[in-house]
Residue frames as qw, qx, qy, qz and C-alpha x, y, z in Angstrom:
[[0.505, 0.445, 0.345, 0.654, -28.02, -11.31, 3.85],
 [0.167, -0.589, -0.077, 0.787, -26.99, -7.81, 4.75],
 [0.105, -0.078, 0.229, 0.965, -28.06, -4.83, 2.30],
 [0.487, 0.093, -0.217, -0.841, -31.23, -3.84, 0.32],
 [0.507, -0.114, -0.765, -0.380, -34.75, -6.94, 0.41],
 [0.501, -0.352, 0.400, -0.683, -36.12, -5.89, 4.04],
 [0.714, -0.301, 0.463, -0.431, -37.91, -9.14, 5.08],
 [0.890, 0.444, -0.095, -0.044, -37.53, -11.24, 1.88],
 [0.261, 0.603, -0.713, 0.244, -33.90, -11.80, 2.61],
 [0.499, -0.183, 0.770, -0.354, -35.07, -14.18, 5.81],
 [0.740, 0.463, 0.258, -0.413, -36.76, -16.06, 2.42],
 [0.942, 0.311, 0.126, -0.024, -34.15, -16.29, 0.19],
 [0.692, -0.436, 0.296, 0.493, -30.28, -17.43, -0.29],
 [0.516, 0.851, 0.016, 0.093, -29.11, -14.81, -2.65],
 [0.491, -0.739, 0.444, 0.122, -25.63, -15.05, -1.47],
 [0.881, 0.413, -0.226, 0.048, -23.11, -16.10, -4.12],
 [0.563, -0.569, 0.559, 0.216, -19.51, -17.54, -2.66],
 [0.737, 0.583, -0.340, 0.038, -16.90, -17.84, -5.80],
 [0.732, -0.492, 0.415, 0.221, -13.90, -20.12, -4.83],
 [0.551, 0.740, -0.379, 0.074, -10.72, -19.59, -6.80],
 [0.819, -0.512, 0.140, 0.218, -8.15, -22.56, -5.94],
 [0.027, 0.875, -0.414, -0.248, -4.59, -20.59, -6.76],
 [0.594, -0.350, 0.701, 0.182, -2.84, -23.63, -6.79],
 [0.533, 0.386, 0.729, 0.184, -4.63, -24.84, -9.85],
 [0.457, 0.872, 0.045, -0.173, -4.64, -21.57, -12.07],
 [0.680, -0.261, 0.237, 0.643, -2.36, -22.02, -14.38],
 [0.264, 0.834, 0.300, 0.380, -3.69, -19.14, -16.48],
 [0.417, -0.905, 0.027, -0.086, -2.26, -17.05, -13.34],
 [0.503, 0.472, -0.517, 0.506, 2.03, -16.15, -13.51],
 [0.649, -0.083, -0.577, 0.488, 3.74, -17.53, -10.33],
 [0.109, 0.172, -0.169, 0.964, 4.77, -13.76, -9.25],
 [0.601, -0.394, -0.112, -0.687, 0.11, -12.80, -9.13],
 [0.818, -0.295, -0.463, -0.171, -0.32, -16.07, -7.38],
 [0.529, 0.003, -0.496, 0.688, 2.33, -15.22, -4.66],
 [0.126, -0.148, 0.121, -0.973, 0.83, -11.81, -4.09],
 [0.672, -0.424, -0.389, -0.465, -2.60, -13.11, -3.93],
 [0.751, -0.394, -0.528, 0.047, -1.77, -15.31, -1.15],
 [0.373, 0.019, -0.355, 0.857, 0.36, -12.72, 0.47],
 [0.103, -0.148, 0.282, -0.942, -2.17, -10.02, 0.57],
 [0.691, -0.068, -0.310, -0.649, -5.28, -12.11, 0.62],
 [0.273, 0.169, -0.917, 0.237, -4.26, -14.81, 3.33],
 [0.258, 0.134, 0.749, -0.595, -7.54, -14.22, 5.68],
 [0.679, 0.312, 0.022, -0.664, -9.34, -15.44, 2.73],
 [0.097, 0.460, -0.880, 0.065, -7.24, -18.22, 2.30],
 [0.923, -0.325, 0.034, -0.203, -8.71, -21.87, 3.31],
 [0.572, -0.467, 0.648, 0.189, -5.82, -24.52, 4.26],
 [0.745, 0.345, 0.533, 0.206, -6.54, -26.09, 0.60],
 [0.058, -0.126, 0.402, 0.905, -4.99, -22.51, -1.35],
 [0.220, 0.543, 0.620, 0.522, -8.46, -21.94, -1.89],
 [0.017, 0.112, 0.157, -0.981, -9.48, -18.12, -2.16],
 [0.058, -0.502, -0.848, 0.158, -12.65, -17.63, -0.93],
 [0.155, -0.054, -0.210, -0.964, -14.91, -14.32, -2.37],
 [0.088, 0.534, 0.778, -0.318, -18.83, -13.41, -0.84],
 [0.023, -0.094, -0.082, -0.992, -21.04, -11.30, -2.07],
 [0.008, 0.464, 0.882, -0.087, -24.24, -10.66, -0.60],
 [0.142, -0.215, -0.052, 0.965, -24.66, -7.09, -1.63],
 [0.142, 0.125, -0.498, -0.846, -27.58, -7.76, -3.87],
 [0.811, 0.003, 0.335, -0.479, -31.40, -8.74, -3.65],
 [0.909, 0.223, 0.001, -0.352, -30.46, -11.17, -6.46],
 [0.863, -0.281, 0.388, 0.162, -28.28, -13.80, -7.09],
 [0.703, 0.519, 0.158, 0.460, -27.22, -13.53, -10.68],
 [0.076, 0.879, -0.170, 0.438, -26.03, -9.78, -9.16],
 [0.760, -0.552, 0.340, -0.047, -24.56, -11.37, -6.44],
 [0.894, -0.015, 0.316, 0.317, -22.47, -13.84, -8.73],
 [0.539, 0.736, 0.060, 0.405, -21.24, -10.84, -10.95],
 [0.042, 0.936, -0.275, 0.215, -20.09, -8.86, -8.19],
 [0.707, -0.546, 0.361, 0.267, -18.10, -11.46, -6.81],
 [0.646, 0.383, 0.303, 0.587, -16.51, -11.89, -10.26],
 [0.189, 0.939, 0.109, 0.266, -15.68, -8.06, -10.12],
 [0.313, -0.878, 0.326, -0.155, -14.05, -8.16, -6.96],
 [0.800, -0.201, 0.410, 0.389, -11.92, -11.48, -7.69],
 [0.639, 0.504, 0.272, 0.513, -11.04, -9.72, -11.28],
 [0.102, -0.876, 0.336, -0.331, -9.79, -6.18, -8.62],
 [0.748, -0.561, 0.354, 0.033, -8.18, -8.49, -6.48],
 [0.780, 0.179, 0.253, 0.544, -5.98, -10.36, -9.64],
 [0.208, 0.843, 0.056, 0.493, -5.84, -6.61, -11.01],
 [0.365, -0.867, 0.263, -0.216, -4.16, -5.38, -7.83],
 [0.757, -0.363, 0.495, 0.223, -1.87, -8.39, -7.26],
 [0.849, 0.206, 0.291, 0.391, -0.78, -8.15, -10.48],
 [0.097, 0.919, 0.055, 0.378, 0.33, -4.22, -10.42],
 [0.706, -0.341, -0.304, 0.541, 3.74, -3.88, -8.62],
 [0.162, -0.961, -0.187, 0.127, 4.61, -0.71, -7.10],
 [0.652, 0.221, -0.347, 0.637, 8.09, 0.51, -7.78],
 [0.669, -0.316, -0.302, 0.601, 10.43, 1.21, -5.06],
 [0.052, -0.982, -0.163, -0.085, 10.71, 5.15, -4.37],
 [0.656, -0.085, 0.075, 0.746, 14.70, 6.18, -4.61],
 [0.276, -0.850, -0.105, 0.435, 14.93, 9.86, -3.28],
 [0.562, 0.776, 0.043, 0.284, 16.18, 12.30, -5.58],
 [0.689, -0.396, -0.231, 0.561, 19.90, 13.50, -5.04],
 [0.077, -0.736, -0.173, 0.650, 20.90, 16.61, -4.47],
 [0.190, -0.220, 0.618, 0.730, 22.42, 17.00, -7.98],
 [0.117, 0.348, 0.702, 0.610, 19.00, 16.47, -9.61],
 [0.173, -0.746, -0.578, 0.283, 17.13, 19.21, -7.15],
 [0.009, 0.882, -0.135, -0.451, 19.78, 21.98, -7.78],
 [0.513, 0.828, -0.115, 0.193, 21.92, 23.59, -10.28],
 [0.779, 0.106, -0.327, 0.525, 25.67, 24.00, -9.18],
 [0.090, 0.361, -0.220, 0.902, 25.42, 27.58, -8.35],
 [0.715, -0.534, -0.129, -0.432, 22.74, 26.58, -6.07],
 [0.884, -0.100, -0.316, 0.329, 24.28, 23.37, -4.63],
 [0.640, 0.212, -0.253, 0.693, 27.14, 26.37, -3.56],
 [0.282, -0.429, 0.258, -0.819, 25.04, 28.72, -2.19],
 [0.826, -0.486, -0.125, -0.259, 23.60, 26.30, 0.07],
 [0.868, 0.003, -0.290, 0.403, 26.86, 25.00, 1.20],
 [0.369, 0.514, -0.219, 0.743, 27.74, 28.27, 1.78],
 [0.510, -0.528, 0.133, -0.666, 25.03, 28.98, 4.19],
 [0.922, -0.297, -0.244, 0.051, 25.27, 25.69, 6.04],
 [0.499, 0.207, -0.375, 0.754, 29.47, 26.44, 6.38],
 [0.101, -0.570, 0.030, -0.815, 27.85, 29.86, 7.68],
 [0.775, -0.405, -0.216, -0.434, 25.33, 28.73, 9.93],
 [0.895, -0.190, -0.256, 0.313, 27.87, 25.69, 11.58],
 [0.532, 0.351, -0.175, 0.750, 30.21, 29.03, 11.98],
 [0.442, -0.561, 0.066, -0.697, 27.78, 31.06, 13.68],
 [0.772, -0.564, -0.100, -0.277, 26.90, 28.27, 15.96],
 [0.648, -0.017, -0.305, 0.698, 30.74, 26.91, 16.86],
 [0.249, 0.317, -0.236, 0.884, 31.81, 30.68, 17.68],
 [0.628, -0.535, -0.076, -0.560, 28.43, 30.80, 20.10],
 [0.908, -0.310, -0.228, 0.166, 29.31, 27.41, 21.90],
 [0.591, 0.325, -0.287, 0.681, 33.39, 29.16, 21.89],
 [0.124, -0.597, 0.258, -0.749, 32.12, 32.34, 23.65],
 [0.812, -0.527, -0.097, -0.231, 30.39, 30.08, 26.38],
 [0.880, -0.145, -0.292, 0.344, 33.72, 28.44, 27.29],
 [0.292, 0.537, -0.264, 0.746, 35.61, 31.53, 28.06],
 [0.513, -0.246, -0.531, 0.628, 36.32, 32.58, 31.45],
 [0.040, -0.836, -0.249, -0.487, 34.24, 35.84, 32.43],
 [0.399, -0.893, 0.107, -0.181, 36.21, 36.29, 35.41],
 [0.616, 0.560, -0.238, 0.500, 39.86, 37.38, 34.92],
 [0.456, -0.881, -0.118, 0.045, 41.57, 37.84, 38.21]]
């Protein structure tokens, strides 16, 4: 038992192990129980049970709560979907008279460099 009970831990099994078998919650929507096993697979056994330790605590009863804390973040997190991030277009960044002065300077800019590349091709020696 890893944390706080220096020698007294080689003495006693305060270690609590909560087993939650997915298959069998039906309290749990289809959609949480997918996600569990997606992000929670190397806790997985081959039976769909999810397997939760806690040995954080000198005692047991504190041991059994925190595993119940961290299976009741783990449903809490699988059950919280992220939405999808969809880049803003240009239309909701600028105004129109913006939107045109930037175009303008880009036109500008793509002019400046064409009429650089133009002067390179010319012939500097005219005979």
């Amino acid at each position: 038992s890893s944390g706080a009970g220096g020698q007294n831990v080689n003495k006693k099994a305060t270690k609590a192990q909560l087993r939650l078998h997915i298959g069998r919650a039906n309290w749990l929507h289809d959609d949480t129980k997918g996600r569990l096993r997606e992000v929670y697979r190397n806790r997985l056994t081959k039976g769909d049970e999810l397997i939760i330790e806690c040995e954080a605590h000198r005692k047991q009863a504190q041991n059994k709560e925190g595993a119940i804390e961290i299976l009741y973040t783990m449903i809490k997190s699988a059950c919280t979907v992220k939405a999808e991030w969809i880049p803003p277009t240009i239309d909701e960044l600028f105004t129109e008279d913006e939107q045109e002065e930037f175009h303008e300077k880009v036109k500008k800019s793509k002019q400046i460099r064409k009429d650089i590349r133009a002067n390179r091709r010319k012939e500097k020696f005219v005979m």
